[in-house]
N, C-alpha and C positions, 0 to 999 in steps of 0.2 A: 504494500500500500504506500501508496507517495505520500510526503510528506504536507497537506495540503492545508494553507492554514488562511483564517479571515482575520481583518485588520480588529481589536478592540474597539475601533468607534462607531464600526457595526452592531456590537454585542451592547453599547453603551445607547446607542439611539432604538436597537432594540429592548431595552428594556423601555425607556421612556416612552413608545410606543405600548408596550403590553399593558403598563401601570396604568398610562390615558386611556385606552381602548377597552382593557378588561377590567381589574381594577387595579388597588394601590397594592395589594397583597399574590396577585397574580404569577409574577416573577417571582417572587421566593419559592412559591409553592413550582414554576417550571424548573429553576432550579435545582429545588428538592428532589425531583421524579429525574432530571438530566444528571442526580449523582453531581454535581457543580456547586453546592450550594457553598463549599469552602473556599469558591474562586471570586476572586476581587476584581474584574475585568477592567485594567486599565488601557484606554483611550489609543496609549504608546503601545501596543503589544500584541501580538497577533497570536491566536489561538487555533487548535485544528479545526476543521470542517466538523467532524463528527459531534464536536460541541454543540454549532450551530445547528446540525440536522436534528438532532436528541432534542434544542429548546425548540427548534420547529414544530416539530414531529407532536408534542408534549402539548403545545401552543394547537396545532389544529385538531388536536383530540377533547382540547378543553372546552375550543370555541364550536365544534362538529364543522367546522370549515375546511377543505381541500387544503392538504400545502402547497399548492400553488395558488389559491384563491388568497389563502394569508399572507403570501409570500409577495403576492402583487399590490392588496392593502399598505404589508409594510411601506413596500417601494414610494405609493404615492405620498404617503405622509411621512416619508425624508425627505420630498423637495422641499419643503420650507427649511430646513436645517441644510440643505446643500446647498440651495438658492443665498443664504442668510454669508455660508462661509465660502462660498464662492464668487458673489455679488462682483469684486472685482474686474473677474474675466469675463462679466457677462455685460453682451451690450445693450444699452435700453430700447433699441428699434428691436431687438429679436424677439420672438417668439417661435413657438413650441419646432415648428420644420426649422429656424435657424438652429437653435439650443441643441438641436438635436443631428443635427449636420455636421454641428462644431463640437459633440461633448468630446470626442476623444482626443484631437489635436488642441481642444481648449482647456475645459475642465480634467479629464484624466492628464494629462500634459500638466497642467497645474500640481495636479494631487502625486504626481510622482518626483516633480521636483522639489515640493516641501516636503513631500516625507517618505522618505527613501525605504521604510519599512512595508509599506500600502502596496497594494497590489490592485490595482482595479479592471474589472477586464476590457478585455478589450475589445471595440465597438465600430468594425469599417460599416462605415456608412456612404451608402452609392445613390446618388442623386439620378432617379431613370427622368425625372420631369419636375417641373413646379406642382405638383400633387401628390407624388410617389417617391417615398424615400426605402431601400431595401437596409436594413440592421443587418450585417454580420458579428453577432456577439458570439465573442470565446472566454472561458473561461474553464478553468478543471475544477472548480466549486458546483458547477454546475445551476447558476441562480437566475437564467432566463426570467423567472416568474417575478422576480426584482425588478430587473430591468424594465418588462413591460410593465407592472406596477407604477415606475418612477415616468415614464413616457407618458401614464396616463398621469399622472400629479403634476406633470408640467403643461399637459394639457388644459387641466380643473384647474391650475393657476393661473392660466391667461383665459380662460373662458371658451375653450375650444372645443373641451370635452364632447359636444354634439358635432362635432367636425374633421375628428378622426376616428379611423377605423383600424385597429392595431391586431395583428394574426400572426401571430407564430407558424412561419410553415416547416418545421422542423421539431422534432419533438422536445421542448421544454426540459428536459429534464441532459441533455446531452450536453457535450463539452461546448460544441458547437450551433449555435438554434440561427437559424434564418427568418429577421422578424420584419413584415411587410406591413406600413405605416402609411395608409393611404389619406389626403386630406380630400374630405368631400365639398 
């Protein structure tokens, strides 16, 4: 098994997510059942995969929701914490087809020159028209259902949400997912 591991500021915005969404006591209790409850997840420090699948896994058994359906929730309610520490690189005429044209020469390009520990995957993105954007996201975490998550959160942040249509045509769960991002 490789050694695959996710950054702590994931583990830390996911908890803040479970606390908001489920309740305050939530996360101790996924904790508890993930065997983790002794680990102090700091922000600097990156943790295996299996971690994050267990509080997953824990997390959609609590809520009766797919992990991928929670996994896509998460996604959207990290943009305002991605938007908030990445405000910088972003410019104020874009919306959701630019942000998203530009996340990985912009924003990951960002996040890997501050912090050399971060891993984020990685997202070619092909321009076929002014309507159709194709996602090639890679990653050996496997979190497709993140990503389309966070596409629709930037979506519901500019008010677009009724104006894309986002498909996975690849199966979500692989290293590799091909995600088709059509603006109607």
């Amino acid at each position: 098994m490789q050694n695959i591991r996710v950054h702590g500021s994931i583990f830390f915005l996911l908890k803040k997510f479970v606390t908001k969404e489920l309740s305050a006591y939530s996360w101790d209790i996924l904790n508890e059942q993930a065997g983790t409850s002794s680990l102090s997840f700091s922000i600097t420090e990156n943790y295996p995969i299996e971690t994050m699948n267990l509080l997953l896994e824990n997390a959609s058994e609590m809520t009766g929701l797919s992990k991928h359906l929670l996994m896509e929730q998460f996604g959207s309610y990290l943009v305002n914490d991605l938007f908030a520490l990445y405000k910088d690189y972003i410019r104020p005429e874009w919306r959701t087809f630019e942000i998203i044209l530009h996340t990985e020469s912009v924003m990951h390009g960002a996040v890997r020159k501050l912090n050399s520990t971060a891993n984020p995957p990685i997202l070619n993105v092909f321009q076929v028209n002014e309507k159709l954007l194709i996602i090639d996201y890679f990653s050996k975490r496997k979190m497709a259902s993140l990503a389309i998550g966070i596409i629709r959160g930037i979506s519901e942040y500019y008010g677009e949400a009724d104006k894309i249509k986002i498909t996975p045509m690849t199966n979500s769960d692989d290293e590799r997912v091909q995600i088709r991002l059509a603006f109607l």
